[in-house]
N, CA and C atoms as an extended XYZ file, in Angstrom:
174
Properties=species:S:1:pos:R:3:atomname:S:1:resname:S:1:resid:I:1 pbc="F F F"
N         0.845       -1.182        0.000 N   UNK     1
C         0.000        0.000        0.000 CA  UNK     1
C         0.887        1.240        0.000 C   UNK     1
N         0.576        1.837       -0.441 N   UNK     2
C         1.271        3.620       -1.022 CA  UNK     2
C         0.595        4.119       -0.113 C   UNK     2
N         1.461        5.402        1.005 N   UNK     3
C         1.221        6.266        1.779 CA  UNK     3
C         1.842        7.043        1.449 C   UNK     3
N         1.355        8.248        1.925 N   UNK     4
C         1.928        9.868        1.555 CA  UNK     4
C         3.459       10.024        2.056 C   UNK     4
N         3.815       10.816        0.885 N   UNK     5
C         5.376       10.816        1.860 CA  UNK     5
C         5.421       12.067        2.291 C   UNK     5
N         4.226       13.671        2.377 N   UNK     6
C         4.153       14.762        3.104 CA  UNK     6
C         4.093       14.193        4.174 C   UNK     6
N         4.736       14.973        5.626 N   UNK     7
C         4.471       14.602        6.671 CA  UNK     7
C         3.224       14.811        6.754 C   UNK     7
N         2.491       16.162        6.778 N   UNK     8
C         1.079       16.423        7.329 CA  UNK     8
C        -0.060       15.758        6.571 C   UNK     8
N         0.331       15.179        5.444 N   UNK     9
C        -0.859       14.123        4.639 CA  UNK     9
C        -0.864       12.721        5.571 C   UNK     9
N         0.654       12.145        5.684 N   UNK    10
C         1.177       11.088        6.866 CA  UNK    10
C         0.341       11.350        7.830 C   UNK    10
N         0.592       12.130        8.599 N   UNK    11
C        -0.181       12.275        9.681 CA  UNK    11
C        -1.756       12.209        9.946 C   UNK    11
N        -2.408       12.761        9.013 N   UNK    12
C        -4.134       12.447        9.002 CA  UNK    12
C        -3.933       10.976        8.561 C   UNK    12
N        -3.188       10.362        7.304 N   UNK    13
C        -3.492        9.533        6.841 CA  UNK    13
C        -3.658        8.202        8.264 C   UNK    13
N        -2.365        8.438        8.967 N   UNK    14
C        -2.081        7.398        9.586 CA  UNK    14
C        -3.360        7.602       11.251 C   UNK    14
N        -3.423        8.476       11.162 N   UNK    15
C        -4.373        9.029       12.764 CA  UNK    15
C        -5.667        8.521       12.193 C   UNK    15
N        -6.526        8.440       11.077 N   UNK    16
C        -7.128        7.617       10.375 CA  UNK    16
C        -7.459        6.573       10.578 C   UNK    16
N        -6.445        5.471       10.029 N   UNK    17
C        -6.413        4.503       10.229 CA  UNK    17
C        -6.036        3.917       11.470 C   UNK    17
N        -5.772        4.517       12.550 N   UNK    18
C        -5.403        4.191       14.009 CA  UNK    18
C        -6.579        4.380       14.416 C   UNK    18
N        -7.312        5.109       13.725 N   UNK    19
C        -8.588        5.212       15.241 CA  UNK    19
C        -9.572        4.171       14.173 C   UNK    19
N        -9.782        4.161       13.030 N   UNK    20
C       -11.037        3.116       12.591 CA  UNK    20
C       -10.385        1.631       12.284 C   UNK    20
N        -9.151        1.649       12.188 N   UNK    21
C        -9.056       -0.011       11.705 CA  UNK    21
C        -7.817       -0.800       12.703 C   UNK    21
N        -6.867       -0.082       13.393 N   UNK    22
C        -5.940       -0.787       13.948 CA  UNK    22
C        -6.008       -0.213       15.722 C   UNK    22
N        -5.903       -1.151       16.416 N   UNK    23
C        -5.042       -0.985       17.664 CA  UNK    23
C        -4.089       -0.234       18.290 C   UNK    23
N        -2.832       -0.105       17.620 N   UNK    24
C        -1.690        0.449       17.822 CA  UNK    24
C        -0.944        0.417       16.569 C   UNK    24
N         0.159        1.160       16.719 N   UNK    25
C         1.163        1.344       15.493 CA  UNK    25
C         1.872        0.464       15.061 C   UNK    25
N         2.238       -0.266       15.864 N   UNK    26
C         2.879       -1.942       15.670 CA  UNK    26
C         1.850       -2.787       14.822 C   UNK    26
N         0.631       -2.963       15.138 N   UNK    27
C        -0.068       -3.196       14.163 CA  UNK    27
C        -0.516       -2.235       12.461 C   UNK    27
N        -0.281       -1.721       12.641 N   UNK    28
C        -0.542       -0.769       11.330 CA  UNK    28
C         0.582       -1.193       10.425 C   UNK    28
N         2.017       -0.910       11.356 N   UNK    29
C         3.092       -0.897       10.253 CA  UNK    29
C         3.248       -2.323        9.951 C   UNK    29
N         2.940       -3.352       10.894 N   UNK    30
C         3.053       -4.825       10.415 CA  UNK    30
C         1.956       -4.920        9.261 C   UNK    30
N         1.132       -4.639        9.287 N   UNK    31
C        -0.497       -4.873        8.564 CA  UNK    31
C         0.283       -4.148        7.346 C   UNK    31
N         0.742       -3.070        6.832 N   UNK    32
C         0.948       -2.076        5.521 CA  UNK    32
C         1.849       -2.018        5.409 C   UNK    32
N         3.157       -3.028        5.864 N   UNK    33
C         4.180       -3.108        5.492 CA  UNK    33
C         5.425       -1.992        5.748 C   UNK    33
N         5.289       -1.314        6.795 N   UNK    34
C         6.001        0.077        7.090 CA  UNK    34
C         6.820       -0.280        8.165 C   UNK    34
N         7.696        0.599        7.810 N   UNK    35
C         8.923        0.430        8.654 CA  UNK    35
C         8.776        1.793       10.025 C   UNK    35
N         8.335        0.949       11.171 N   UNK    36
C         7.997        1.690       12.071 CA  UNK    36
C         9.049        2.987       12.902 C   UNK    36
N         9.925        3.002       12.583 N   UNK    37
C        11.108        3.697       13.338 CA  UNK    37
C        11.166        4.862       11.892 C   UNK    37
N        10.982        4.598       10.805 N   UNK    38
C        11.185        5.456        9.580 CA  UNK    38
C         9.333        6.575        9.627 C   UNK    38
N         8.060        6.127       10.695 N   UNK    39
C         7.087        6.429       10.807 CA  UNK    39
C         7.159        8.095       11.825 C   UNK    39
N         7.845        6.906       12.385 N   UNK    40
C         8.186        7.798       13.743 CA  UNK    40
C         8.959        9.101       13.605 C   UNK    40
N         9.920        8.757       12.962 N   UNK    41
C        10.920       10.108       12.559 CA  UNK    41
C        10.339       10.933       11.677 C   UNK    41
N         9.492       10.849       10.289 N   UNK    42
C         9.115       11.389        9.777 CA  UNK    42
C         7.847       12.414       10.309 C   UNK    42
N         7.239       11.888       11.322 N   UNK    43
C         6.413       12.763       12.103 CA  UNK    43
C         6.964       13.125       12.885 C   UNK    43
N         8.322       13.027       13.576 N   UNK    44
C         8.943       13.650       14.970 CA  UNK    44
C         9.436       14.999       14.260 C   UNK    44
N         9.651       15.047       12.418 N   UNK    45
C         9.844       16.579       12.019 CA  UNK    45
C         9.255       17.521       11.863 C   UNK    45
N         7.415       16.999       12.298 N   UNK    46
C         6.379       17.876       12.081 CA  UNK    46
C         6.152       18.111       13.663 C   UNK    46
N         6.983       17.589       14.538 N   UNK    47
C         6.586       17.559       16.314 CA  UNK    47
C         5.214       16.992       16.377 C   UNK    47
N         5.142       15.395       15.635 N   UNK    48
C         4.260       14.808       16.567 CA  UNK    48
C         4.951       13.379       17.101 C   UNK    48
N         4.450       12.863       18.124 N   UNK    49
C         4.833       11.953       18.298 CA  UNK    49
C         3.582       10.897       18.744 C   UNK    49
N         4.107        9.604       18.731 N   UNK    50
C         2.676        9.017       18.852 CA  UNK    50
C         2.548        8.335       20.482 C   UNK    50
N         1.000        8.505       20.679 N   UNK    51
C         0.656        8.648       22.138 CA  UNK    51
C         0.251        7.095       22.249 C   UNK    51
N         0.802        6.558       22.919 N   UNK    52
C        -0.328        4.941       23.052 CA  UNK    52
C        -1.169        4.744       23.505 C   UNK    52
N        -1.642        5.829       24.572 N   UNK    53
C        -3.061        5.591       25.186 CA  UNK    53
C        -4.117        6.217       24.747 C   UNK    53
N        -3.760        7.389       23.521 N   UNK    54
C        -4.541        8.100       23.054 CA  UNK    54
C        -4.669        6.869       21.269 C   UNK    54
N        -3.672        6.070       21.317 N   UNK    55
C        -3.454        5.316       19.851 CA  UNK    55
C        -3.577        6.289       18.544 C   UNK    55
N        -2.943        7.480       18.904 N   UNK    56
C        -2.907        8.600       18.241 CA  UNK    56
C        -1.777        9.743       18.018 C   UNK    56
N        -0.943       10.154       16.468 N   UNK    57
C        -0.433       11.092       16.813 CA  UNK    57
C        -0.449       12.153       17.365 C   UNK    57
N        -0.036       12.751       18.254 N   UNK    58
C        -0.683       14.196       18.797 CA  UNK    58
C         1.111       14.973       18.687 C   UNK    58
């Protein structure tokens, strides 16, 4: 699956799919094939980071 490579498209895209189809981020990036540490950084340049109890970037 093709995801945005803008951070701020990334970011809705993936806050999206965290709240209607997956659990957590470990599941997302296993499920769509993403390399979770390359997820992370690319939103840590827009200052979000992801919350686990919220299962949401904020």
């Amino acid at each position: 699956m093709s995801v945005p490579k803008d951070p701020v498209m990334l970011l809705s895209f993936l806050n999206l799919k965290l709240r209607d189809f997956y659990s957590n981020l470990e599941e997302l990036c296993k499920d769509l094939g993403l390399e979770q540490t390359e997820i992370e950084e690319k939103l840590q340049s827009i200052d979000y980071e992801y919350d686990q109890v919220r299962n949401q970037f904020v």
